[in-house]
C-alpha positions in Angstrom: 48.2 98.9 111.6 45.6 99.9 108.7 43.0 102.1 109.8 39.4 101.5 109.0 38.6 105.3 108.3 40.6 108.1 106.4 40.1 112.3 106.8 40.0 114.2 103.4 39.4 117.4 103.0 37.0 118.3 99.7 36.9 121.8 98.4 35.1 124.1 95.9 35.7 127.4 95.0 33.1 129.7 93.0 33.9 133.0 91.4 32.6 134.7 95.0 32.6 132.3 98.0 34.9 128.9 98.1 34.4 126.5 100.9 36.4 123.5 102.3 34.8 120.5 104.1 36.9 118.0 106.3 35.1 114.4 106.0 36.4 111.6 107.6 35.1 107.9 105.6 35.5 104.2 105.7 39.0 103.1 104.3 38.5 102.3 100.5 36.5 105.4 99.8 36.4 106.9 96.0 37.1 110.7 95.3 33.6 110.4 93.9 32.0 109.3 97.4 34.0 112.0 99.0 32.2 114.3 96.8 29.0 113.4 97.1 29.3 112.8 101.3 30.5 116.6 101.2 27.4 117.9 101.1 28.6 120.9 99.1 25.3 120.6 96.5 23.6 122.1 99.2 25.9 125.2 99.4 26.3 125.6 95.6 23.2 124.2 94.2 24.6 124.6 90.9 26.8 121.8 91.2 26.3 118.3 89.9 28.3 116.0 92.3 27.5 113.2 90.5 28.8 114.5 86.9 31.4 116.7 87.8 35.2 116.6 87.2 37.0 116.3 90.2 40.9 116.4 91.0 43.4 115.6 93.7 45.7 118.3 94.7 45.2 119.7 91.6 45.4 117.3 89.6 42.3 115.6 87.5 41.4 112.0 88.6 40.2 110.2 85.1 38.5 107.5 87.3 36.7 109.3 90.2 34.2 106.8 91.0 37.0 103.7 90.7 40.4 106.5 92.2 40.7 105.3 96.1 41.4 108.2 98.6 43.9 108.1 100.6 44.0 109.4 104.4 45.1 113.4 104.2 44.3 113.4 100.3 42.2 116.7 99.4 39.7 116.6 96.6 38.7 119.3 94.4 35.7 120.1 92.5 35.8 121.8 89.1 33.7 123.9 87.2 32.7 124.0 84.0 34.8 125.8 81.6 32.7 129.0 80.1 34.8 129.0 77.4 37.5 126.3 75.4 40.8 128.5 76.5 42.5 127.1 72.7 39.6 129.0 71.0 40.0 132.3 73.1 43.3 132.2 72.0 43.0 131.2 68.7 40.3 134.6 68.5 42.7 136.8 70.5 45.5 136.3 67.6 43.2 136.8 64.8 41.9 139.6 66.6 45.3 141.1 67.0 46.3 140.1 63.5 43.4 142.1 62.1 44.5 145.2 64.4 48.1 144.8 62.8 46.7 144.3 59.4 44.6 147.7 59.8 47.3 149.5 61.3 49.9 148.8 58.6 47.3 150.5 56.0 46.3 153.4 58.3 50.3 153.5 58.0 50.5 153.7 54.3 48.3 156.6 53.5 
């Protein structure tokens, strides 16, 4: 027998405080609605619940507002990234490369 109401947990986790919420909602619920029913905005009123990318057991949902939830299913919120990690690589290497570079002449005198 299909129940007509399904518990999820929603969580969200800032550099100093994280918080977790157990919901319970009508069957059929998106991972969106769970995050917006969560009330979390209020605790972390940086967040935009309505814009923000949001995962399922760590995994990102492309579809929040279509993804159904299923009963158990926990949904994260995610923040921003600060920085694109491919680019903080990509200025760590040249970063070392230039350290190398002046090393080897420091070397040579």
């Amino acid at each position: 027998m299909a129940s007509d109401r399904l518990s999820v947990e929603v969580v969200f986790a800032a550099p100093d405080r994280q918080k977790l919420i157990t919901l319970q909602l009508p069957a059929n619920s998106t991972v969106r609605q769970a995050a917006l029913q969560s009330g979390l905005q209020a605790d972390f009123p940086e967040l935009d619940l309505a814009e923000a990318p949001l995962g399922l057991f760590g995994k990102v949902v492309a579809s929040p507002d279509t993804q159904v939830l299923e009963d158990g299913d926990r949904v994260e919120i995610y923040r921003p990234l600060l920085a694109d990690p491919k680019e903080v690589r990509k200025r760590r290497a040249a970063q070392a490369a230039e350290r190398a570079k002046q090393q080897g002449t420091a070397d040579r005198r």
